[in-house]
N, C-alpha and C positions, 0 to 999 in steps of 0.2 A: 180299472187298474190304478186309477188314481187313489182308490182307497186303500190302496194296499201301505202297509206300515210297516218299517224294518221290527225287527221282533226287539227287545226293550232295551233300547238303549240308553233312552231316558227314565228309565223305572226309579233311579237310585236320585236322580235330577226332581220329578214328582211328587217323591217318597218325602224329599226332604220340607217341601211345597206344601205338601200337606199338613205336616206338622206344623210349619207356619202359620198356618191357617186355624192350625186345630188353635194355636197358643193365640190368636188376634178376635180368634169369636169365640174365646172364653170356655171349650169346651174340653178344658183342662181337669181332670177330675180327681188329681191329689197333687201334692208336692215332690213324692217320690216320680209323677210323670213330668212334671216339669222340669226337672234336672233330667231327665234322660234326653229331655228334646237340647237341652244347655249343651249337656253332655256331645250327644252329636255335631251340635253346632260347633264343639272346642275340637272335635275330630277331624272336623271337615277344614279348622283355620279359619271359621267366620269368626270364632272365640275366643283369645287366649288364653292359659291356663292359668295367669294371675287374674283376671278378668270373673272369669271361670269358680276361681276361690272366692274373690267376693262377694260374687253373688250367692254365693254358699250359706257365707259368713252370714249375710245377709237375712238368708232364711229361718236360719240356726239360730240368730237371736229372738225369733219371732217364737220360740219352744224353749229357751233359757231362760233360768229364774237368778235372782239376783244370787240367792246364796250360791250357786252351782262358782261363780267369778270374783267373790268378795273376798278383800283382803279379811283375813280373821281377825277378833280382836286382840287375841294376842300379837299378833305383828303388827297393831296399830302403834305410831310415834304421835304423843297427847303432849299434853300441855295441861296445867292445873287453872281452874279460874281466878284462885287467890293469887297464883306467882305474880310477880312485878315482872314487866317489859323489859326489864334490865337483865331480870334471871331466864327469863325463855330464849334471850337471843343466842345463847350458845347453841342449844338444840335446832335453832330454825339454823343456823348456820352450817352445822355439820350436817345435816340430814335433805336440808337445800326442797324443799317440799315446799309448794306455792299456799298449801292450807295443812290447817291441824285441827285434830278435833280436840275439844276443850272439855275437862272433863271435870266432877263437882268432888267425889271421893277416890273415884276406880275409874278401870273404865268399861265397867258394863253401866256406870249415868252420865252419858255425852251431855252436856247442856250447851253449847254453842259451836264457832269456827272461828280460828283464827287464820285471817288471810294475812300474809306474810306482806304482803304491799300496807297492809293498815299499820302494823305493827312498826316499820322503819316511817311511814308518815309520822307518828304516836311519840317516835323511843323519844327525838330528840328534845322533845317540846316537857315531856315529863317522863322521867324513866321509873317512878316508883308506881304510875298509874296501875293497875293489876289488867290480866287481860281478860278480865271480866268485862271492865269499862270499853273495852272496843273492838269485844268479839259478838261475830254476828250470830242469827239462829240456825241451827242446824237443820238441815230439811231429812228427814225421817221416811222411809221406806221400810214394808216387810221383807223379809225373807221368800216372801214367793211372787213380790212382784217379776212378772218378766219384762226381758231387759229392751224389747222393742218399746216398751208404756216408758218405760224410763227415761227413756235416750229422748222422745218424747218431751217428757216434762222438765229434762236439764235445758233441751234448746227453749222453751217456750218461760221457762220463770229463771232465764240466763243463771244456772249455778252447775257448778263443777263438781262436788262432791255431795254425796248422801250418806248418810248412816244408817246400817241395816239394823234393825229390831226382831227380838223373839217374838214368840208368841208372847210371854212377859213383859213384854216391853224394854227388855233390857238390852243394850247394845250388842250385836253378835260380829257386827263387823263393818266396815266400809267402804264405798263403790264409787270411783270416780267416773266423769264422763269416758275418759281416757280409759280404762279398764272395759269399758262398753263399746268404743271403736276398735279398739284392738283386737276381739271377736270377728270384726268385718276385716280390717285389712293388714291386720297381724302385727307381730311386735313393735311395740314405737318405740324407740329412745331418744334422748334429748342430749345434752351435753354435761346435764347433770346425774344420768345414770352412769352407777359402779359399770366398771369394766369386767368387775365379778359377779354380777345379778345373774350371770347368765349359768350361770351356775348352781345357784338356787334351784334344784327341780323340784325339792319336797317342802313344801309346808304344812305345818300343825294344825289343824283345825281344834282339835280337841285330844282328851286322853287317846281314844283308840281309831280317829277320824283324822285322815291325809289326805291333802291334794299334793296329785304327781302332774308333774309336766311329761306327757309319751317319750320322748325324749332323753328322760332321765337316763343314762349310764348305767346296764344293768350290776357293772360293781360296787355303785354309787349306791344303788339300790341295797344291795347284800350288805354292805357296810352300813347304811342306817338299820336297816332293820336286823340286820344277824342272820340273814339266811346265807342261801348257797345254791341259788341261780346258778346255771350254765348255759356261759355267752359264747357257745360254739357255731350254733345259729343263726341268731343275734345278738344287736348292739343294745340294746334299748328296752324298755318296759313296756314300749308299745308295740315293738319287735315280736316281745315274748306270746302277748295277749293274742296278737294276728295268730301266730305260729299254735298256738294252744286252741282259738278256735277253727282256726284254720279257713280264713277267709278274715275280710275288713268286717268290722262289730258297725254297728251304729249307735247312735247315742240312743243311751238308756240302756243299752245292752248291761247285761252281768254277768259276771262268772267268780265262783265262788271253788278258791284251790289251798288246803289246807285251814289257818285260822284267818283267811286273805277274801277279802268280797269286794273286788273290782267291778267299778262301774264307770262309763266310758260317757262322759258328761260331754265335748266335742269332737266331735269327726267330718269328716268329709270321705269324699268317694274314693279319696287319694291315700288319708294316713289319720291315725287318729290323733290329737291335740292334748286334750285334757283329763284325767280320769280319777276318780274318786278312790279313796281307798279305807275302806273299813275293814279293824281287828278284829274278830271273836273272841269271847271268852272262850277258855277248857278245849281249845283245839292247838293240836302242834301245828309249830310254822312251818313253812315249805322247806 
């Protein structure tokens, strides 16, 4: 009689025991299983769900590439290597940016960094020096490094910003440490961000190549591009995307509606984050 056992009380108690176990001897046999065991965990409140998202984030940058999160170069604020120290400090002032990149004609030839701490050491002692004389080397990344090597190599040779390269060699854009943390634990601001950034959802990559923030206002939307979205069901572009596949995408996902080929660069199990967008030619818009 004594073996006798209530019938499963503890099955859901075990169940979770298990998976412990499974996750401690290594017998973990993808990523998507080990967010399920997370997952559980943030069900049950061993987890929290900010907790929960970082470790996400975490994952996520271990599969993102640099261009997927690079400022473009056209949204970069340069500096010339010829200017004098006297002419670049209007620009380091209004734009309040701790580095800039330094550039020799354009800016697809970075040739150095100017850190903003070097430049106020510098102005007073001589302001006609150019900022050739006290800008340092630029550290150089492709375009497909991913960003867990990266984050990597910023802590380990101490620098904050990189410059992302084509295949050509020519500048395509660039990646701050800060742009690589904010993957893991989401937006940072300082006391130097606009109160308007936040309102930035779209930026230009190129003639027919956008990055959207999921987030973006889908009127915000209709007014850049000239369509005519209907936000009866949804707010938002990431709204729409769910609603069009009709479940959460995951990254790498595409869908391709009218002359529009969205592709959904981060997500998590909650909402999607970031998503690419490329035009077609010779097709109508939505």
């Amino acid at each position: 009689m004594y073996d006798d056992k209530p019938p499963s009380s503890h099955t859901p108690y075990k169940s979770w025991i298990s998976k412990i176990t499974q996750l401690l001897t290594g017998e973990i046999h993808d990523q998507d299983e080990l967010l399920d065991i997370l997952k559980d965990a943030q069900e049950r409140k061993l987890l929290d769900a900010e907790a929960l998202s970082m470790i996400e984030g975490v994952l996520a940058v271990a599969q993102t590439r640099v261009r997927d999160i690079m400022i473009p170069r056209v949204q970069m604020v340069v500096v010339s290597c010829n200017a004098t120290l006297e002419a670049v400090l209007p620009v380091v002032i209004e734009f309040a940016h701790s580095r800039f990149p330094v550039i020799e004609e354009d800016k697809s030839t970075v040739v150095g960094i100017l850190i903003a701490k070097d430049l106020l050491s510098h102005l007073f002692s001589n302001k006609k020096q150019t900022v050739k004389d006290i800008m340092r080397p630029a550290d150089i990344v492709p375009e497909s490094k991913r960003l867990n090597v990266l984050l990597k190599e910023f802590r380990t040779e101490r620098n904050h910003m990189a410059i992302v390269v084509d295949e050509y060699g020519m500048a395509a854009g660039l990646v701050t440490i800060e742009d690589v943390l904010e993957q893991i634990v989401g937006e940072i601001t300082d006391e130097h961000d606009d109160a308007d950034a936040e309102d930035d959802f779209i930026s230009q990559r190129s003639e027919r190549e956008f990055i959207l923030k999921a987030v973006t206002p889908i009127e915000d939307f209709n007014n850049y591009f000239s369509t005519d979205l209907h936000d009866d069901e949804f707010d938002t572009i990431g709204g729409f995307l769910v609603h069009k596949l009709e479940r959460m995408p995951k990254k790498g996902e595409k869908l391709e509606i009218g002359q529009f080929r969205f592709e959904i660069l981060r997500a998590d199990s909650r909402r999607i984050h970031l998503v690419k967008l490329k035009i077609k030619k010779n097709k109508p818009l939505m």
